[in-house]
PDB file of N, CA, C and O in Angstrom:
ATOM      1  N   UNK A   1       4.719 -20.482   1.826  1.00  0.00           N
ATOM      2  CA  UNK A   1       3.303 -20.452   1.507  1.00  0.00           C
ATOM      3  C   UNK A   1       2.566 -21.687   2.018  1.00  0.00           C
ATOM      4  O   UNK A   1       1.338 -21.774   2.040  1.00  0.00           O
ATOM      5  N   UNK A   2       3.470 -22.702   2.458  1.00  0.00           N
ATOM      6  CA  UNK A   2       2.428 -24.338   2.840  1.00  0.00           C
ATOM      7  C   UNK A   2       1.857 -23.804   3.908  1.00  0.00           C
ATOM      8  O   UNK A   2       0.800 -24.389   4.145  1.00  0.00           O
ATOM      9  N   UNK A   3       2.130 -22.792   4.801  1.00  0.00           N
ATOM     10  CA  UNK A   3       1.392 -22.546   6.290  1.00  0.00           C
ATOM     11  C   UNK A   3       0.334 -21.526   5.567  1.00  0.00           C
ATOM     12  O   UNK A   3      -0.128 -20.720   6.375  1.00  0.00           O
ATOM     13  N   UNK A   4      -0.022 -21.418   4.598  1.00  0.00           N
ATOM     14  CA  UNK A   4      -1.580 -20.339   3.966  1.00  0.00           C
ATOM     15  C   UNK A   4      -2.361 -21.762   4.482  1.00  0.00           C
ATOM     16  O   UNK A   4      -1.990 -22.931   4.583  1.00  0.00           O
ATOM     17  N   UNK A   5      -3.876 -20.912   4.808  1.00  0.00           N
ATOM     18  CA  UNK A   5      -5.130 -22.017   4.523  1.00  0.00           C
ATOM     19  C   UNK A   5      -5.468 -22.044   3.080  1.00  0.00           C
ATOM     20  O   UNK A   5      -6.624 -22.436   2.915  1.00  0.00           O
ATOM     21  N   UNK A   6      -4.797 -21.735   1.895  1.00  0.00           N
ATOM     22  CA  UNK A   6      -5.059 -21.450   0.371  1.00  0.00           C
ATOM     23  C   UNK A   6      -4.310 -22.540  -0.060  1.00  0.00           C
ATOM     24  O   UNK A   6      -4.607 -22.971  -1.174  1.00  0.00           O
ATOM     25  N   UNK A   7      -3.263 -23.185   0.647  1.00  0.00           N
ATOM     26  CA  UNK A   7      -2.075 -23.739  -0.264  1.00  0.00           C
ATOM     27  C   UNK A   7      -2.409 -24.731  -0.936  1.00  0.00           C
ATOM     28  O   UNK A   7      -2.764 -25.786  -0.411  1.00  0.00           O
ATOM     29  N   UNK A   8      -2.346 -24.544  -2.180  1.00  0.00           N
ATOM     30  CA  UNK A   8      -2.479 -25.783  -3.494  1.00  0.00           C
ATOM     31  C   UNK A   8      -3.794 -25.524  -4.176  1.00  0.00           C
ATOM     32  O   UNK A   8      -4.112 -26.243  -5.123  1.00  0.00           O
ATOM     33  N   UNK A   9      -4.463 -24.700  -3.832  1.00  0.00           N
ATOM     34  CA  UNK A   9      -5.910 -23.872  -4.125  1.00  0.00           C
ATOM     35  C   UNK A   9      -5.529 -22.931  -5.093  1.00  0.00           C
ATOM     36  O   UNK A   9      -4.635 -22.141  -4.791  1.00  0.00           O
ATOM     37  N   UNK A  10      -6.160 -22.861  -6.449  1.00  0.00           N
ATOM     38  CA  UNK A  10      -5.971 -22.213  -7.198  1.00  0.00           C
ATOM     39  C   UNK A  10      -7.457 -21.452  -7.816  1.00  0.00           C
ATOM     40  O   UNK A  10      -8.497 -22.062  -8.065  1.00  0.00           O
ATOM     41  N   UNK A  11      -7.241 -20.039  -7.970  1.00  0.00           N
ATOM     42  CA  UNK A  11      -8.583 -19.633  -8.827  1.00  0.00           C
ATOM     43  C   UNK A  11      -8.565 -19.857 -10.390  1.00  0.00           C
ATOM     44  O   UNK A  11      -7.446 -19.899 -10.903  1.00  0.00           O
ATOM     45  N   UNK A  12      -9.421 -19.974 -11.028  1.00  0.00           N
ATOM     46  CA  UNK A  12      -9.205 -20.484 -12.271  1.00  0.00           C
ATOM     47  C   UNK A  12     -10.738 -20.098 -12.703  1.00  0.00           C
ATOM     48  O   UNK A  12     -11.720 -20.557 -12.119  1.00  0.00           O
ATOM     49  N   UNK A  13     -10.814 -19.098 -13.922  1.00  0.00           N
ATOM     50  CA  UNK A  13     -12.078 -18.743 -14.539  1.00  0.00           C
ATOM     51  C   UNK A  13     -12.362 -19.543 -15.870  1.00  0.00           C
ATOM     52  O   UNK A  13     -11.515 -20.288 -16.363  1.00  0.00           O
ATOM     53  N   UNK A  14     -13.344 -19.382 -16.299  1.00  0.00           N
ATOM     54  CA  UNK A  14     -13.762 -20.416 -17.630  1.00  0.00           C
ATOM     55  C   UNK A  14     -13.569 -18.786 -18.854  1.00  0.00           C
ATOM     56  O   UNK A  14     -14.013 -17.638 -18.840  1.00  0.00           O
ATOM     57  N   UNK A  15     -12.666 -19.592 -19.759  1.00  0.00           N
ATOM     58  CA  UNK A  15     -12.557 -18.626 -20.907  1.00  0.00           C
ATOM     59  C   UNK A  15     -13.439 -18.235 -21.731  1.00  0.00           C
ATOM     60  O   UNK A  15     -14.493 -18.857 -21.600  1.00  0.00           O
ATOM     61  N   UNK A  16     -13.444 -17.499 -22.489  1.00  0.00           N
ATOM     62  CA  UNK A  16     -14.277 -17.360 -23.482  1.00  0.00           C
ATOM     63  C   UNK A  16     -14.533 -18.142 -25.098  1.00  0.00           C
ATOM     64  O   UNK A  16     -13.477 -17.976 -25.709  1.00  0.00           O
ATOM     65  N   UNK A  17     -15.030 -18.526 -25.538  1.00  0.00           N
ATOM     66  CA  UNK A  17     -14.735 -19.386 -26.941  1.00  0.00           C
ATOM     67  C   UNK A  17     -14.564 -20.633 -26.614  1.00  0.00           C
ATOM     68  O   UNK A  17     -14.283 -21.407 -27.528  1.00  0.00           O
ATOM     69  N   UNK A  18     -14.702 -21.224 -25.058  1.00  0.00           N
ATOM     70  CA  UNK A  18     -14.512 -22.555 -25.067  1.00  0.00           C
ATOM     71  C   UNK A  18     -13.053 -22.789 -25.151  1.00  0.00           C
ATOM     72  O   UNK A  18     -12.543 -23.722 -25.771  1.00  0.00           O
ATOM     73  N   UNK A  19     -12.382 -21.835 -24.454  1.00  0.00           N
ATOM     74  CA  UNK A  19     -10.829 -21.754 -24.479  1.00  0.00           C
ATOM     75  C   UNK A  19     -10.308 -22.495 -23.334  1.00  0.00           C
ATOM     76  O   UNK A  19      -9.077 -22.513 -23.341  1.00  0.00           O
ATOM     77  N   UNK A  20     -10.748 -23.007 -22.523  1.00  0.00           N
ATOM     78  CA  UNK A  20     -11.154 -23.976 -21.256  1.00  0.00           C
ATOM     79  C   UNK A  20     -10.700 -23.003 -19.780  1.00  0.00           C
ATOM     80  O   UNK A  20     -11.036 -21.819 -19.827  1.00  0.00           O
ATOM     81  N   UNK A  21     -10.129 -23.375 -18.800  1.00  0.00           N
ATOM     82  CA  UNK A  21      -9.827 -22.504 -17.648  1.00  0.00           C
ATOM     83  C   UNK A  21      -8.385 -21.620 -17.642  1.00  0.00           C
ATOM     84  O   UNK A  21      -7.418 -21.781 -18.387  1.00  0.00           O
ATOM     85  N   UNK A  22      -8.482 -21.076 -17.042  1.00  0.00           N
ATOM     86  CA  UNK A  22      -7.018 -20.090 -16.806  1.00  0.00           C
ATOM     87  C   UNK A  22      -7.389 -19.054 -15.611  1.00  0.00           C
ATOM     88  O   UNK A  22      -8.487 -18.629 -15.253  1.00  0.00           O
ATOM     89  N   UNK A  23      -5.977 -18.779 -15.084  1.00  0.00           N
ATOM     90  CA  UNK A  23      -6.166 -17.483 -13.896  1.00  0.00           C
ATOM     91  C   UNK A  23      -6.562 -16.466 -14.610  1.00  0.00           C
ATOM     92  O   UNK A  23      -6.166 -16.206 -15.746  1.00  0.00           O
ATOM     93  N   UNK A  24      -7.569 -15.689 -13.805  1.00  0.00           N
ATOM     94  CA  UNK A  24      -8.006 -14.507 -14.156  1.00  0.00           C
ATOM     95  C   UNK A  24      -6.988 -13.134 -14.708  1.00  0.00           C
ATOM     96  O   UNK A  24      -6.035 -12.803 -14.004  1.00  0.00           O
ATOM     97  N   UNK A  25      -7.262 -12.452 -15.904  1.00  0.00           N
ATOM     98  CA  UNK A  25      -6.786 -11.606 -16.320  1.00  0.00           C
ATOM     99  C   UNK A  25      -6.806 -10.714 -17.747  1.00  0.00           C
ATOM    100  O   UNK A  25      -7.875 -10.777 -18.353  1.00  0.00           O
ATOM    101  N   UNK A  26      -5.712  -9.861 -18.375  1.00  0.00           N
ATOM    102  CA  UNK A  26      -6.164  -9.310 -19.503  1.00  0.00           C
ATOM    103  C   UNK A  26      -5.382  -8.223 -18.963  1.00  0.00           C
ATOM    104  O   UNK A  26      -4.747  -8.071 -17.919  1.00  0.00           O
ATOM    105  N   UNK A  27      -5.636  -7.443 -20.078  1.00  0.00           N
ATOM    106  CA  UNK A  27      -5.307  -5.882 -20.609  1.00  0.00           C
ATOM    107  C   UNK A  27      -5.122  -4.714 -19.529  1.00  0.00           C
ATOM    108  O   UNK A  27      -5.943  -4.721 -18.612  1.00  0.00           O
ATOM    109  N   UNK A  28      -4.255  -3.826 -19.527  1.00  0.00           N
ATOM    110  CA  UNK A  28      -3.780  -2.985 -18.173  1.00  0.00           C
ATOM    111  C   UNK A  28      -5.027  -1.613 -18.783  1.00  0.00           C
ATOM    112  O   UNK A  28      -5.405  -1.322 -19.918  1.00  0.00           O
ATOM    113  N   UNK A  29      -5.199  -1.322 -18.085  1.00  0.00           N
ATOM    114  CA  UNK A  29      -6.191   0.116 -18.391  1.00  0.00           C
ATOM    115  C   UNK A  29      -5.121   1.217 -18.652  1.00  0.00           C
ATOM    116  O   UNK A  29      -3.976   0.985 -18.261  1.00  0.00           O
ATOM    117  N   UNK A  30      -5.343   2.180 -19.165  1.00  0.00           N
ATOM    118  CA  UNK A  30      -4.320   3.124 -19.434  1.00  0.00           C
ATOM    119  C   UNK A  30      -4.170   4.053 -18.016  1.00  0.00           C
ATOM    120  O   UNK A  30      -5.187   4.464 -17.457  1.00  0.00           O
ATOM    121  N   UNK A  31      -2.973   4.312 -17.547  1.00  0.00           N
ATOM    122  CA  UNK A  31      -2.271   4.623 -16.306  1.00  0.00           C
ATOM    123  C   UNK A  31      -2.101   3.504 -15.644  1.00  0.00           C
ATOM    124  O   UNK A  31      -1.241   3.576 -14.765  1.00  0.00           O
ATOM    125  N   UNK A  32      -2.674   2.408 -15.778  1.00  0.00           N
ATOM    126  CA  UNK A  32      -2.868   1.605 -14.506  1.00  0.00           C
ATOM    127  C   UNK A  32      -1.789   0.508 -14.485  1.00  0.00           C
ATOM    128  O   UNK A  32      -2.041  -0.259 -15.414  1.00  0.00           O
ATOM    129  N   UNK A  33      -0.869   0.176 -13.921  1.00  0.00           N
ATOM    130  CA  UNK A  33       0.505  -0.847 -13.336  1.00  0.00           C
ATOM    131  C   UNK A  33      -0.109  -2.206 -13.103  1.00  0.00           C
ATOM    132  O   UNK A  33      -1.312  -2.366 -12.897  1.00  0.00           O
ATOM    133  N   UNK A  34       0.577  -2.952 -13.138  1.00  0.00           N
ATOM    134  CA  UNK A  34       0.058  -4.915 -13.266  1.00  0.00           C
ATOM    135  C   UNK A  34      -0.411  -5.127 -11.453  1.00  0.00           C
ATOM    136  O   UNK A  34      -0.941  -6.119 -10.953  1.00  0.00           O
ATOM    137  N   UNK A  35      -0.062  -4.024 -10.862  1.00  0.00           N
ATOM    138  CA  UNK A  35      -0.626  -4.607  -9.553  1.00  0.00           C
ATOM    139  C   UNK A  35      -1.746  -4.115  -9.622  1.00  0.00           C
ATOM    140  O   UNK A  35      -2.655  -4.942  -9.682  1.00  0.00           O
ATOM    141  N   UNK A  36      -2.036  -3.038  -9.636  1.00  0.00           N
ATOM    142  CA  UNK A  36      -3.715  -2.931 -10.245  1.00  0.00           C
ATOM    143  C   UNK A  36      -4.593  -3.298 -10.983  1.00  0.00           C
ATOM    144  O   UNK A  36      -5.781  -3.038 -10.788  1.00  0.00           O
ATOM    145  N   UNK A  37      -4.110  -4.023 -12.041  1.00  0.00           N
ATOM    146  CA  UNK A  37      -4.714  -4.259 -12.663  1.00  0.00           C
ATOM    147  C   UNK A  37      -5.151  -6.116 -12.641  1.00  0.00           C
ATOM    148  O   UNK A  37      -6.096  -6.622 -13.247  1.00  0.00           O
ATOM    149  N   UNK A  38      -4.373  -6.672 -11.963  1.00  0.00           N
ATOM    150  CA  UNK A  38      -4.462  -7.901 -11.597  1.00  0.00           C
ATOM    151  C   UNK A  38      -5.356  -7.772 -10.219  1.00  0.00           C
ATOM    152  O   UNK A  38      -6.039  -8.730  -9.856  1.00  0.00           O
ATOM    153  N   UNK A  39      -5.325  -6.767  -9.606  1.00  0.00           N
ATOM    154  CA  UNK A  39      -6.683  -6.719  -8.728  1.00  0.00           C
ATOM    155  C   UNK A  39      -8.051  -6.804  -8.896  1.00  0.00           C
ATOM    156  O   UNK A  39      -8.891  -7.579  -8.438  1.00  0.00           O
ATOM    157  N   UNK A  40      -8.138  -5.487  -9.934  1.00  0.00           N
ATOM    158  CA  UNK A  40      -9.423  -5.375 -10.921  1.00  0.00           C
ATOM    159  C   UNK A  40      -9.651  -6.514 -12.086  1.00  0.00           C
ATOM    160  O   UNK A  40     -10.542  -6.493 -12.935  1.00  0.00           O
ATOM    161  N   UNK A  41      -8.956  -7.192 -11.973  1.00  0.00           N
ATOM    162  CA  UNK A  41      -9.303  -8.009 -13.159  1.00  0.00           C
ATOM    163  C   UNK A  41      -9.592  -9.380 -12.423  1.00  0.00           C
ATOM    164  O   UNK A  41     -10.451 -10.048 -12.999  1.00  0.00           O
ATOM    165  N   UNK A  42      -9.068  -9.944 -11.285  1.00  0.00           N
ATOM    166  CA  UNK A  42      -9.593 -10.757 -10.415  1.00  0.00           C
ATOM    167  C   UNK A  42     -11.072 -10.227  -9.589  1.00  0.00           C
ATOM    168  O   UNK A  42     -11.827 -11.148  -9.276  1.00  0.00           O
ATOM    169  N   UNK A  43     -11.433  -9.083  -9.296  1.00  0.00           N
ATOM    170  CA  UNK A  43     -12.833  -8.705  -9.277  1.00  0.00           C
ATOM    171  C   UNK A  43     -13.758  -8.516 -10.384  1.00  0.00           C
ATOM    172  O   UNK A  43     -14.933  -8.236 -10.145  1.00  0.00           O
ATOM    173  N   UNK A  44     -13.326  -8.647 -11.594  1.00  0.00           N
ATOM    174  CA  UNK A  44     -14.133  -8.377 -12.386  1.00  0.00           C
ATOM    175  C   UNK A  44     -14.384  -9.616 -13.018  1.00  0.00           C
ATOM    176  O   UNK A  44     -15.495  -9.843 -13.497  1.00  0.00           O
ATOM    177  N   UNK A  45     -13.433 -10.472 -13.073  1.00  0.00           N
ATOM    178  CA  UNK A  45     -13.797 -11.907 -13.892  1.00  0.00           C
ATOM    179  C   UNK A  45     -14.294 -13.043 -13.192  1.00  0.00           C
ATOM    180  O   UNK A  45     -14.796 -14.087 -13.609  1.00  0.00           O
ATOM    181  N   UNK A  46     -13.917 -12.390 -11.387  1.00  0.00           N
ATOM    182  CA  UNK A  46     -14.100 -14.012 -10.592  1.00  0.00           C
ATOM    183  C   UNK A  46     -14.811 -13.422  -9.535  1.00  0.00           C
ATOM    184  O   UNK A  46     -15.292 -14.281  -8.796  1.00  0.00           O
ATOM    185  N   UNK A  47     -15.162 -11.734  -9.040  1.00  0.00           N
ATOM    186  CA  UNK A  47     -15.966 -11.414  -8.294  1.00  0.00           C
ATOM    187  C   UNK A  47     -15.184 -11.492  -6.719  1.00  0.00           C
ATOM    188  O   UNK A  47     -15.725 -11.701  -5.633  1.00  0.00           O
ATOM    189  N   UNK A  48     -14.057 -11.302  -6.952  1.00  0.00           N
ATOM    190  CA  UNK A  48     -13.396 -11.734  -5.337  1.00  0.00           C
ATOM    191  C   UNK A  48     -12.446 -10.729  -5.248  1.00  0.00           C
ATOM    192  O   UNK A  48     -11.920 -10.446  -6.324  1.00  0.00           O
ATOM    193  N   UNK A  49     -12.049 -10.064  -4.209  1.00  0.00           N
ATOM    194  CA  UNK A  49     -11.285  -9.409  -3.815  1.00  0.00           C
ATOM    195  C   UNK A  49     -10.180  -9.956  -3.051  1.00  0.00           C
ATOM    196  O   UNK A  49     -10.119 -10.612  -2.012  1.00  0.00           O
ATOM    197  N   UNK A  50      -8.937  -9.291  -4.232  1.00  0.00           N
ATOM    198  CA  UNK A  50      -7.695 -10.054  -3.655  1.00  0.00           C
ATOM    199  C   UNK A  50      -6.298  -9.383  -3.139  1.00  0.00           C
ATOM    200  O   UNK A  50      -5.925  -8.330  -3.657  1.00  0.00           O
ATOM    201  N   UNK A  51      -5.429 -10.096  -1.969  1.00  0.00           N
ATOM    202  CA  UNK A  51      -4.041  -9.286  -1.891  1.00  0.00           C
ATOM    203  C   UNK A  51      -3.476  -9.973  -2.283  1.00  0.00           C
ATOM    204  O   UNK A  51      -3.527 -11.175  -2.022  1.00  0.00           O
ATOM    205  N   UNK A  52      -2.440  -9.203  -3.362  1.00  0.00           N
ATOM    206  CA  UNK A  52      -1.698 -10.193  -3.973  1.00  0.00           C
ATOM    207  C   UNK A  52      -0.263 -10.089  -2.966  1.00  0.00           C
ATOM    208  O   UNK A  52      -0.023  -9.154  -2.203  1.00  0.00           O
ATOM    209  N   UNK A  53       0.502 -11.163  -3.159  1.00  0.00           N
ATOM    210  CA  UNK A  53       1.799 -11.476  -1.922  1.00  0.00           C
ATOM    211  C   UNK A  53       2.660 -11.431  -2.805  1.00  0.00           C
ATOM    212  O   UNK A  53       3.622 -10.690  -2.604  1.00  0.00           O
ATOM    213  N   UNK A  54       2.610 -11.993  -3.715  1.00  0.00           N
ATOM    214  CA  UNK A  54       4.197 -11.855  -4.732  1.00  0.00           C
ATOM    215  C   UNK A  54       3.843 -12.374  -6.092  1.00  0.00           C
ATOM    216  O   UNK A  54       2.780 -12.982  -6.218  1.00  0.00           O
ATOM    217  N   UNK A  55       4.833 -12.147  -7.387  1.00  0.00           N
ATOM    218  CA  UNK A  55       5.462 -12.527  -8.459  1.00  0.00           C
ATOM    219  C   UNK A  55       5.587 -13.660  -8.150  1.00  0.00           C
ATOM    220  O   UNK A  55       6.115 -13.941  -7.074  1.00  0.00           O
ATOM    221  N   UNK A  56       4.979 -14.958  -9.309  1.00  0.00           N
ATOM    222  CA  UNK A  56       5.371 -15.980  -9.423  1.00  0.00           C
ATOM    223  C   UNK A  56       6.428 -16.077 -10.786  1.00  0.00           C
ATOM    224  O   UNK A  56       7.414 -16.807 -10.890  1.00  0.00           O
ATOM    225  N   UNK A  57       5.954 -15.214 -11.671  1.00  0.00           N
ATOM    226  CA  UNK A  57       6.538 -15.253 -12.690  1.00  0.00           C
ATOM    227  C   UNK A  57       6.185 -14.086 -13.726  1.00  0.00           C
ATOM    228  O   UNK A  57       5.078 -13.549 -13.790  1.00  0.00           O
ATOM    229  N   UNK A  58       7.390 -13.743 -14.604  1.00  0.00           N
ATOM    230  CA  UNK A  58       7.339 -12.450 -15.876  1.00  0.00           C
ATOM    231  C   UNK A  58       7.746 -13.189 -16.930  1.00  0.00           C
ATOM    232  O   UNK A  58       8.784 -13.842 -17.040  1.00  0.00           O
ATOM    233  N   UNK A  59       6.760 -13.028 -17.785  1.00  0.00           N
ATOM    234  CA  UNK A  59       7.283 -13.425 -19.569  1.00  0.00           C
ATOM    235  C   UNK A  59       7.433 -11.882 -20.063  1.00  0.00           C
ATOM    236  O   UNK A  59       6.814 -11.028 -19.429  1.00  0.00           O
ATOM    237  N   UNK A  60       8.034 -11.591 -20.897  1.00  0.00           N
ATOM    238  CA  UNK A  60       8.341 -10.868 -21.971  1.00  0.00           C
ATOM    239  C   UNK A  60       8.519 -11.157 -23.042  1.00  0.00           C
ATOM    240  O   UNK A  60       9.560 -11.807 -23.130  1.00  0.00           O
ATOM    241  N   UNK A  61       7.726 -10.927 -24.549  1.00  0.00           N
ATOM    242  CA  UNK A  61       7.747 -11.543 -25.904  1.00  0.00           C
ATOM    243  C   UNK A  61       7.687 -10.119 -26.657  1.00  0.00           C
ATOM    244  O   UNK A  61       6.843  -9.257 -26.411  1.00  0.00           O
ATOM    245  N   UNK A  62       8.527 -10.027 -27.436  1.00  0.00           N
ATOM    246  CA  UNK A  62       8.782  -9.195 -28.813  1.00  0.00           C
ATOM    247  C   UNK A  62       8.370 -10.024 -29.942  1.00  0.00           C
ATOM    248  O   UNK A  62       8.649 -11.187 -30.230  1.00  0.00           O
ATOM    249  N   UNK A  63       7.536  -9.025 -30.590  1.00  0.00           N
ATOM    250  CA  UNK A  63       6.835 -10.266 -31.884  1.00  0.00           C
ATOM    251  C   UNK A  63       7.155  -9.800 -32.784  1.00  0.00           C
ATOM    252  O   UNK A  63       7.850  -8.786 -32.720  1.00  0.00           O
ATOM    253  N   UNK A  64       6.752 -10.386 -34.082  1.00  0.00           N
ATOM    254  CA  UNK A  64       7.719 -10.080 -35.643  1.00  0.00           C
ATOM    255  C   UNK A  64       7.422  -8.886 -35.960  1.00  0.00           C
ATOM    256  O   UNK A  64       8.056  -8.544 -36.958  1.00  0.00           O
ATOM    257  N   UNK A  65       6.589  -7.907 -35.473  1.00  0.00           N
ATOM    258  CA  UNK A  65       6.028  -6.852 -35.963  1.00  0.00           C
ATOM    259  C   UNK A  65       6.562  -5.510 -34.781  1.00  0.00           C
ATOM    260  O   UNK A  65       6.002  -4.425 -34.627  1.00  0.00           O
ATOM    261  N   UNK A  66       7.579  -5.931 -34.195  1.00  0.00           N
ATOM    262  CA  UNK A  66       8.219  -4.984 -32.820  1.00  0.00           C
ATOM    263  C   UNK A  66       7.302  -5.188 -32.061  1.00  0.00           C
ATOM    264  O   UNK A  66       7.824  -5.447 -30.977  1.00  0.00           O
ATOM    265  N   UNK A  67       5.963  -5.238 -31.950  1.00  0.00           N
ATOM    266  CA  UNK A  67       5.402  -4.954 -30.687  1.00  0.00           C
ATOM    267  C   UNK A  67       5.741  -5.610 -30.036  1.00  0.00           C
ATOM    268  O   UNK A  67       6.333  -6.580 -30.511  1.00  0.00           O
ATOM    269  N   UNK A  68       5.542  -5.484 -28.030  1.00  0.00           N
ATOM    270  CA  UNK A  68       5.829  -6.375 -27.189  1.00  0.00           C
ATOM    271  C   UNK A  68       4.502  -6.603 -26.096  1.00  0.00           C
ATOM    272  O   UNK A  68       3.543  -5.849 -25.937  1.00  0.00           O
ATOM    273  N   UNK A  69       4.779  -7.839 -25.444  1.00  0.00           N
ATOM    274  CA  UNK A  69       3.832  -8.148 -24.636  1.00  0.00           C
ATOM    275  C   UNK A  69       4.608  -8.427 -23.407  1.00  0.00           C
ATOM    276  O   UNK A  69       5.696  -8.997 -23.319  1.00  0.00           O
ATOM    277  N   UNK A  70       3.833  -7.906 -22.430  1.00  0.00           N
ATOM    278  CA  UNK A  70       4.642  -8.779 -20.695  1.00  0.00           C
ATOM    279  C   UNK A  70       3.633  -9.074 -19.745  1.00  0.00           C
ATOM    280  O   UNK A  70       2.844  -8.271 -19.249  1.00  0.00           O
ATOM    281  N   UNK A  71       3.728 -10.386 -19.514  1.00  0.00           N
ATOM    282  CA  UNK A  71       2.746 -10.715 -18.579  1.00  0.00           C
ATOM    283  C   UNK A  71       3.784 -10.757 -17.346  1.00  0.00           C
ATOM    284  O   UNK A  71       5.004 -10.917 -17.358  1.00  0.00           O
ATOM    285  N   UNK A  72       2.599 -10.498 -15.935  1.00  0.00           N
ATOM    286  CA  UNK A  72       3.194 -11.146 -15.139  1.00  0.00           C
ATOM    287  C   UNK A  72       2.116 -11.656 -14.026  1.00  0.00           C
ATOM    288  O   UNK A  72       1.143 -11.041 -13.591  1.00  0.00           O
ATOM    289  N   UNK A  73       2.571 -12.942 -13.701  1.00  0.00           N
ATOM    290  CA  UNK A  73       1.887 -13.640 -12.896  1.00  0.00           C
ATOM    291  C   UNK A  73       1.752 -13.597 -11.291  1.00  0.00           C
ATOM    292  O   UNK A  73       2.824 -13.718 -10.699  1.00  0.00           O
ATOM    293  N   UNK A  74       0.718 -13.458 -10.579  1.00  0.00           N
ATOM    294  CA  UNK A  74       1.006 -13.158  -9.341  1.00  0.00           C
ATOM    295  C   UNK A  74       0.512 -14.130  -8.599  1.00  0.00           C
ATOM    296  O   UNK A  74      -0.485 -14.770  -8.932  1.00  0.00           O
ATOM    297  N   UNK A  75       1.330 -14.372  -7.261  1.00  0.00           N
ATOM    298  CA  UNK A  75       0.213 -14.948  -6.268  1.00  0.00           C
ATOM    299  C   UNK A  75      -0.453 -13.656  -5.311  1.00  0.00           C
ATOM    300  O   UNK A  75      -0.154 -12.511  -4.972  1.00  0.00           O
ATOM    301  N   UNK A  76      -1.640 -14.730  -5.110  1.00  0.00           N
ATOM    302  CA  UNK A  76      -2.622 -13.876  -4.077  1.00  0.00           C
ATOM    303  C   UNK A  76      -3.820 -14.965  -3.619  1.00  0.00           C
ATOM    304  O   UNK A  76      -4.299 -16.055  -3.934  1.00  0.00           O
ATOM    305  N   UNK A  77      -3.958 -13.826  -2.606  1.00  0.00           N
ATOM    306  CA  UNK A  77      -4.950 -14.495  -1.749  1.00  0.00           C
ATOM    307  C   UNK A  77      -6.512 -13.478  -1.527  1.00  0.00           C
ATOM    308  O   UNK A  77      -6.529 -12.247  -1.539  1.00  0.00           O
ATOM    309  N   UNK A  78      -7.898 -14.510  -1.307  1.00  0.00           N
ATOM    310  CA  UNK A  78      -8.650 -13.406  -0.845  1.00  0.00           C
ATOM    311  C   UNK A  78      -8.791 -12.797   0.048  1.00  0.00           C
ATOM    312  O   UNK A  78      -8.694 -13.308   1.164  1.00  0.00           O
ATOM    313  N   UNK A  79      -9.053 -11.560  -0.119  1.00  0.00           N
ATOM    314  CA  UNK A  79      -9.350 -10.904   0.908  1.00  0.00           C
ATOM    315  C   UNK A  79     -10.256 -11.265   2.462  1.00  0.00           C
ATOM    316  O   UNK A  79      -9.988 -11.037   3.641  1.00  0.00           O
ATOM    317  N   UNK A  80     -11.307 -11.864   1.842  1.00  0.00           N
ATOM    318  CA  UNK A  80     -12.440 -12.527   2.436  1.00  0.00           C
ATOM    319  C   UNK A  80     -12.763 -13.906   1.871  1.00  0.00           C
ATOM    320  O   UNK A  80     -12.187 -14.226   0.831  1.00  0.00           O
ATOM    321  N   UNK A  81     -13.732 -14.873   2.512  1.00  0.00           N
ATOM    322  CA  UNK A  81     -13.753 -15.438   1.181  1.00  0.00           C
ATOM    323  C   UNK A  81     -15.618 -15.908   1.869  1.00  0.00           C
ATOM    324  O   UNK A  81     -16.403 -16.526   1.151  1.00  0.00           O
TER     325      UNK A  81
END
């Protein structure tokens, strides 16, 4: 990735509640898979259209109540910029 013109460039949106910055994201729409939805959710929170290149990282958490959560983190780049 050091040969991207992106490298060490990060997108980062302002939270809500004064929760301070973080990469863009949230909630999968129903049918919709984490690669889609990490598309639409980087156009919808930061207005940019993106390809994502790979998995940086997957959490998986089971909480006291069974439910589970899985994030997963992607890299990407814009489309345009």
């Amino acid at each position: 990735f050091r040969a991207c013109q992106h490298f060490n460039k990060w997108l980062a949106v302002k939270e809500t509640n004064n929760r301070g910055l973080w990469v863009p994201g949230g909630a999968l729409e129903k049918a919709e898979n984490f690669y889609e939805g990490a598309i639409r959710e980087s156009k919808e929170e930061a207005g940019i259209d993106v390809q994502l290149k790979g998995i940086l990282r997957v959490d998986h958490q089971v909480n006291s109540d069974k439910a589970s959560v899985m994030r997963v983190v992607f890299y990407a780049e814009p489309k345009e910029l």
